[in-house]
N, C-alpha and C positions, 0 to 999 in steps of 0.2 A: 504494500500500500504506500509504506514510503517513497519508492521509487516509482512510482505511476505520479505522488505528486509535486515532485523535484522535474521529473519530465515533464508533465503540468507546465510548473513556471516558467520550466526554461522557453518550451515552446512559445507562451506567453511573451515573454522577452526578446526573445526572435521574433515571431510577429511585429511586436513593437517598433524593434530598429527598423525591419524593412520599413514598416509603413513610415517610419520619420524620413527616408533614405529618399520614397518618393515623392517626396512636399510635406510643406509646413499648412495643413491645412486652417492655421488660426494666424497667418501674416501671409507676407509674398512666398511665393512658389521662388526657388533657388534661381537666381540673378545668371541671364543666358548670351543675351547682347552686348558684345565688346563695345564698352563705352571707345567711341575713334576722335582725331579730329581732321576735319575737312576743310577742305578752303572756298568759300561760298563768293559768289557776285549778284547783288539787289539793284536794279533799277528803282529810282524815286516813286513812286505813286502819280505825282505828277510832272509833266512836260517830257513824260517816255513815250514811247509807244503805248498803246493797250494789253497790245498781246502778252509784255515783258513781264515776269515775277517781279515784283516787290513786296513780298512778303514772306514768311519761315513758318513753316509747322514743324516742330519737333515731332510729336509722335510720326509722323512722315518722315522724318529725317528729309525734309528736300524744300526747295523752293517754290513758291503759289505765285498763279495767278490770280488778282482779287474781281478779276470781271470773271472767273468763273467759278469761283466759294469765296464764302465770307469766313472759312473757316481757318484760323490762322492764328502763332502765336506774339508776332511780332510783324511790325509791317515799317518800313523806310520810305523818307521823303524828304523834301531838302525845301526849306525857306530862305531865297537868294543862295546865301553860299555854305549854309549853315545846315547841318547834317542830323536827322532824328528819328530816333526809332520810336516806334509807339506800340503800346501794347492793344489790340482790341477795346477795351474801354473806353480808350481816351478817343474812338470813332464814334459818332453819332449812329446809335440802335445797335451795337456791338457789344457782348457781354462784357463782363470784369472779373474772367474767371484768370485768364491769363495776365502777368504781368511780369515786370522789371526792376531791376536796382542796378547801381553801379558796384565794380569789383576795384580792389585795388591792385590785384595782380592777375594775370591769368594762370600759372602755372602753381602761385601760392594758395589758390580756390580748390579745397578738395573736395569740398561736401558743399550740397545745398544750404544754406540757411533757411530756418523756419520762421524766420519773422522779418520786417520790411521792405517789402514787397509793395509796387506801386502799381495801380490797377490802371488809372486813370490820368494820367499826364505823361508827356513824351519826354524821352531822355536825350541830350543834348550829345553828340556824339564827334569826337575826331580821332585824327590817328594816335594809336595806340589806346584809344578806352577799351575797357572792358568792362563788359555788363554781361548780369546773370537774367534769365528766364527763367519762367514758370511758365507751363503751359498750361493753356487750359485744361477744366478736367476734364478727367475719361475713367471710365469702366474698364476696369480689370479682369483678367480671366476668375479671377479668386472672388468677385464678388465687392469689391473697395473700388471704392473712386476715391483718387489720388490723383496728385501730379506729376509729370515726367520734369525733368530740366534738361539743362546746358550752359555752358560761358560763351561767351565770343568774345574776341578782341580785332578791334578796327584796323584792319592794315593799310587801305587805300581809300581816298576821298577822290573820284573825279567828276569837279562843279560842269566841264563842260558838256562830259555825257551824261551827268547824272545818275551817277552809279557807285557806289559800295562793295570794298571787297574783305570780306571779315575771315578771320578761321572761327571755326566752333566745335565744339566737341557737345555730343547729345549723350544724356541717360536715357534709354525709351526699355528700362528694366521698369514695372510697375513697381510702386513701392521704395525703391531706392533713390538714394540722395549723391550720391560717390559721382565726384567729377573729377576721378583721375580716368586715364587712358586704361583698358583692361576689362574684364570681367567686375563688377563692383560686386564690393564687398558687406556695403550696408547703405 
């Protein structure tokens, strides 16, 4: 009898790891997406063409056009000579799920911050800034709505084509915050 309930628990135990082994069913599912970084180029909003992206979705990882979704987590535009990113909010009838802050370094930025965050005003931008996102939210496989991030930092201003050339590195892991390069880790 003894050994029927020593076998018992072990079984029990083993069960257990597997199932931890395949997801955390009470947080995020184990982090799959190499956080990268890219090197991006944004036309202004205005005095571009139409057809051209001027704007970023993170969970896309790629560049939008705004004449055909309004869905987006950041969007660029230029006042005379003056360079600015805006988050959705700061557009008339556009949420304020997604937003902005400025960084003080790119590469010193490892983790998202969970507080100051600006929904609704555009961020002044030249070379060499860097600013963090938030993207709007989204639904998770696991059931959580949450945000994905990113940093970018400004490497090219040109007023005469009106265009932006940033690098940026995305987390599109649910749940996670880690903005170094790699697999994140939390």
């Amino acid at each position: 009898m003894r050994a029927l309930t020593s076998l018992s628990i072990g079984a029990a135990l083993a069960a257990g790891v597997l199932s931890g082994a395949c997801g955390n069913t009470l947080g995020p599912p184990i982090a799959s997406d190499a956080n990268i970084i890219d090197t991006v180029t944004l036309y202004a909003a205005s005095g571009t063409p139409v057809g051209t992206p001027s704007a970023y979705d993170i969970q896309l990882n790629q560049r939008v056009r705004t004449d055909t979704t309004p869905l987006f987590d950041f969007l660029f535009d230029m006042t005379g000579s003056t360079a600015l990113l805006y988050p959705p909010g700061a557009l008339p009838g556009l949420s304020r799920s997604a937003a902005l802050q400025y960084a003080a370094s790119f590469a010193g930025t490892t983790t998202a911050p969970t507080s100051g965050w600006n929904d609704s005003t555009a961020l002044t931008i030249s070379n060499g800034t860097v600013v963090l996102v938030r993207s709007r939210a989204i639904l998770c496989s696991y059931g959580a709505t949450v945000f994905e991030y990113a940093k970018l930092q400004l490497l090219d201003i040109d007023t005469l084509a009106r265009t932006i050339q940033f690098q940026i590195l995305t987390n599109t892991n649910c749940g996670y915050r880690d903005l170094n390069t790699g697999i994140p880790q939390h």
